[in-house]
N, C-alpha and C positions, 0 to 999 in steps of 0.2 A: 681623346689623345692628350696626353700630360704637356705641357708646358717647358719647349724641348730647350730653354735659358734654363731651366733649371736642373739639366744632366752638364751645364758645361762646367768644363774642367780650367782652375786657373792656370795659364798661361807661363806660371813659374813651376819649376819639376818638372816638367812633363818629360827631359833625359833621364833623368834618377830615377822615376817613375817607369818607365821602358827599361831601362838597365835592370830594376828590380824585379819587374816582372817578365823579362827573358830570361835572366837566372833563373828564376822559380820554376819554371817551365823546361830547364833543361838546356837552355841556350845560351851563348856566352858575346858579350860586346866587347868590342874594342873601339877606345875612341880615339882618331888621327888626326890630322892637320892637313891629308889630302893623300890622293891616289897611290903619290909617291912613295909612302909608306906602310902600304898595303903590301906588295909582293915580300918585304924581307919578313913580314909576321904569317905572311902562308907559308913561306918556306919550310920558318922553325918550327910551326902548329902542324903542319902535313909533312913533312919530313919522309915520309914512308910512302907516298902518294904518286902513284906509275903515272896518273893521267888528270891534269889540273885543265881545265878548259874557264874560258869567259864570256860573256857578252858583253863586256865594258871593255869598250876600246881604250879608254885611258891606261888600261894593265896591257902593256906589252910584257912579253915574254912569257904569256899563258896560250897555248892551245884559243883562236876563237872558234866560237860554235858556227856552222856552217848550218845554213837556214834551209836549204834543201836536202839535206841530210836527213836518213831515212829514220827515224825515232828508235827502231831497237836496237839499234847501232851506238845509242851514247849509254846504254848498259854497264859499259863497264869502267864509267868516270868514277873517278875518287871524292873529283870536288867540283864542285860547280861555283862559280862566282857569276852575282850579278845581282844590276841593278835595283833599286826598287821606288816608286814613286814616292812614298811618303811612308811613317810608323804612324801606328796609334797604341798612347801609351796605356792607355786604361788594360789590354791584352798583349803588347809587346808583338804583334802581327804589322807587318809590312802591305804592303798593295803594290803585285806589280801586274804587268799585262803583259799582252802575247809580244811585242813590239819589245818590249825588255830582256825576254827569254829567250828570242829566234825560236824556238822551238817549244811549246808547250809541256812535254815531257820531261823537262832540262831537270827544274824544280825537285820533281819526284823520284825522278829516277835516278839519279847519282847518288852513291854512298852519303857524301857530305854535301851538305849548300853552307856558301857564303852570301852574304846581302850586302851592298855598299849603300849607303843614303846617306842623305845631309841632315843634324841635327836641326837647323832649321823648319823639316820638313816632317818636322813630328806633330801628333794633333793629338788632343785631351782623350776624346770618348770615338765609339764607332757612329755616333750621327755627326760629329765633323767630318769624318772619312767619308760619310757618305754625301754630306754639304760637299766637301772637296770633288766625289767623282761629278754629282752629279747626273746631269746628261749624257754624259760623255760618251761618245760612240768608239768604242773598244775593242771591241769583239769578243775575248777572254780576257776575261781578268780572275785575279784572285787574292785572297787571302792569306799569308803563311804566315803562322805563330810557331815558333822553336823548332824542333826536329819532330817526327813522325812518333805516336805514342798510342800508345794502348793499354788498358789493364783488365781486358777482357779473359784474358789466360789465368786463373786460381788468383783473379785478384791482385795479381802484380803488377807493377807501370814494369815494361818495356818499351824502351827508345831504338829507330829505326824498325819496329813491325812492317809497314807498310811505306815507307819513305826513307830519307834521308838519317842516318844514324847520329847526325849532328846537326847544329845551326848556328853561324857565327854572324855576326852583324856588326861591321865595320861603321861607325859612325862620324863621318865628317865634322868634326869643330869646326 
């Protein structure tokens, strides 16, 4: 096993670094100063969007996701907003759990995802994401890097194949 002080990442970049590579990927960041300022940049970005729901209570005036709610039922969201425990920047992928989604399906199945997290809560490589879970008893959790992609079709990238046809990442300053 390699000497895992020597995959870690300096503690300075590491937003630049995430911002860089979610653009690359397809994905676009926005960075705030808090909650507040979230709903008036979905409005103008989703503009055309019949059905915005959330699982962050802090966004009033979004649809929140109902946790009993039957999963093929949120089929026809535009945008999903919600939380996430931490980024890591080396892939620009977030970490959230079932406890963050209300519903597991939220993620994948909506047209659009948004992600809220705090810039503090970024890590270098994926073995501090993994130092950070841990043990931690979860139940689901997961991984999301950018929007849904493939280039299995004549060799083409295609965004939303199988997911989300976008991915915004709101990032607390």
């Amino acid at each position: 096993m390699p000497d895992l002080a020597s995959f870690k990442e300096e503690e300075t970049g590491l937003l630049e670094k995430f911002i860089f590579i979610l653009e690359a990927i397809g994905g676009k960041a926005y960075l705030v100063n808090g909650f507040m300022e979230i709903p008036a940049i979905v409005t103008n970005l989703f503009a055309d969007a019949a059905s915005i729901v959330t699982t962050c209570e802090e966004l009033s005036g979004f649809s929140a996701v109902i946790s009993d709610q039957k999963p093929h039922l949120l089929e026809h969201i535009d945008l999903a907003i919600i939380s996430a425990h931490f980024g890591v920047a080396e892939n620009a992928s977030v970490w959230v759990t079932e406890e963050l989604m209300t519903e597991r399906v939220l993620p994948f199945i909506c047209q659009y995802l948004a992600v809220v997290m705090y810039k503090k809560d970024i890590v270098g490589t994926m073995h501090d994401a993994y130092d950070r879970i841990g043990m931690a008893d979860y139940g689901f959790g997961t991984f999301i890097a950018g929007p849904s992609k493939t280039a299995d079709i004549e060799q083409s990238l295609v965004l939303g194949a199988h997911g989300p046809k976008g991915m915004t990442v709101f990032i607390i300053i």
